[in-house]
C-alpha positions in Angstrom: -7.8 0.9 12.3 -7.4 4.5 11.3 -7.5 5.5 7.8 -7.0 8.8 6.9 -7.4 10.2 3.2 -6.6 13.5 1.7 -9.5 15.1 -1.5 -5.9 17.7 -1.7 -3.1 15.0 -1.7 -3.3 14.3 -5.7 -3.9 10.6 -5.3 -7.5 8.6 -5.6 -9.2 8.1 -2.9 -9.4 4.4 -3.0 -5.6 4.3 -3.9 -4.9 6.2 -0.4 -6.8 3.4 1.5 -5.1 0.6 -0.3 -2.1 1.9 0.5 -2.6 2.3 4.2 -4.0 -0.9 4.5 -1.3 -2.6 2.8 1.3 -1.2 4.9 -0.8 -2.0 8.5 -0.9 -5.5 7.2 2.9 -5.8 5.7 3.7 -4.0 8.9 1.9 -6.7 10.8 -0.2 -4.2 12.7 -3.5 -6.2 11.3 -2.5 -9.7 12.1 -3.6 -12.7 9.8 -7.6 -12.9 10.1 -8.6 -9.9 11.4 -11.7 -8.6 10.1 -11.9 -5.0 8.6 -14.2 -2.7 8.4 -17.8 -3.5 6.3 -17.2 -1.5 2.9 -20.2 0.6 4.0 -18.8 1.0 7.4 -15.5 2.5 6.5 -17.5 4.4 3.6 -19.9 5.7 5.9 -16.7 6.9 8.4 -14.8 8.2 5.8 -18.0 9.9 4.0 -17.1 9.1 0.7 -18.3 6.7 -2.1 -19.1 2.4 -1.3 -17.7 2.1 -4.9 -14.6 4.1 -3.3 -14.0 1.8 -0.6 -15.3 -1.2 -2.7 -12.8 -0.7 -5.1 -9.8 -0.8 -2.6 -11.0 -3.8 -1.0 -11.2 -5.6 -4.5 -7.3 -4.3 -5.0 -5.9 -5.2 -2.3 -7.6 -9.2 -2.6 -6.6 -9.3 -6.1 -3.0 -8.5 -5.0 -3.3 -11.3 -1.7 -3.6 -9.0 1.1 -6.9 -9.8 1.6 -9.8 -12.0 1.6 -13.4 -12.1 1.6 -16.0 -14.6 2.6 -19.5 -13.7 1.3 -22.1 -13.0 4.4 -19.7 -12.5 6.3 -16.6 -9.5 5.0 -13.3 -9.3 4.3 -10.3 -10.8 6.2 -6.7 -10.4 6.3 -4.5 -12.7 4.9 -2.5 -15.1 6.0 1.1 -13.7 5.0 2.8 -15.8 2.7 6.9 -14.4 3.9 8.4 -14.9 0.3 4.8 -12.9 -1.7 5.6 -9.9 1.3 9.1 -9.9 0.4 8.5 -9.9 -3.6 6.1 -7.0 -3.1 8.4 -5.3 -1.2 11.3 -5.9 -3.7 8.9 -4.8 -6.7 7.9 -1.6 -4.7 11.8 -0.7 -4.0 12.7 -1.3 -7.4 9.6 1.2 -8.7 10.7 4.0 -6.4 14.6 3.0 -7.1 13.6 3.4 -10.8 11.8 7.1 -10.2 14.8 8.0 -7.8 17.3 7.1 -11.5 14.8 8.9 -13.7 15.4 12.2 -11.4 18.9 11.7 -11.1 19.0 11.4 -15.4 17.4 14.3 -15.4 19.4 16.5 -13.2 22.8 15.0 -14.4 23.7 13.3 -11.4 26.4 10.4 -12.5 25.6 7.0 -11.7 28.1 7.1 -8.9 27.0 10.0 -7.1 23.4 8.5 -6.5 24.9 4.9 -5.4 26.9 7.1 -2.6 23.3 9.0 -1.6 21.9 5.3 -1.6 24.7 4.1 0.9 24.1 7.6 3.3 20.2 6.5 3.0 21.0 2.8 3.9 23.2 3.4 6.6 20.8 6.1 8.0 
């Protein structure tokens, strides 16, 4: 599993690591069960905090992605098809909200940003 995190991109630390994570799993590049990486490990190979990593780990079980056994680290979980597609539907809609905020702003009318969705959607 490669993580990589950026001290310049403007996001925490432990927010970059969630993220990746999250999208290897949704992805279904780290399959139900597979370990990850000790907190310490992947703190130790990504030289920054345990309370860094710790605090992604504890994220991303909170939110189901994840689980840990004690003695013995975290797993990942099995995926539950209709939680993966509710995420992903909360997640468009967040960046579909941002993506009308902008357009408000700029004074692009409502239909001129539902004909840049379609270009988007149809690639």
């Amino acid at each position: 599993m490669n993580i990589f995190i950026s001290n310049t991109s403007g996001r925490a630390l432990y927010e970059q690591i969630y993220d990746q994570i999250k999208t290897l799993i949704l992805e279904g590049t780290l399959k139900a069960g597979a370990p990850l990486p000790t907190i310490r490990g992947l703190a130790k190979d990504l030289k920054i905090s345990v309370i860094t990593t710790s605090r992604a780990y504890a994220d991303l079980e909170r939110d189901g992605y994840i689980y840990s056994i004690v003695g013995k680290g975290s797993f990942v979980a099995e995926r539950n098809y209709a939680f993966v597609r509710e995420r992903n539907y909360q997640e468009m809609e967040e960046n579909l909200r941002k993506a009308v905020e902008i357009a408000n702003r700029c004074g692009i009318e409502e239909a001129d940003l539902i004909d840049i969705i379609k270009r988007i959607f149809r690639g």
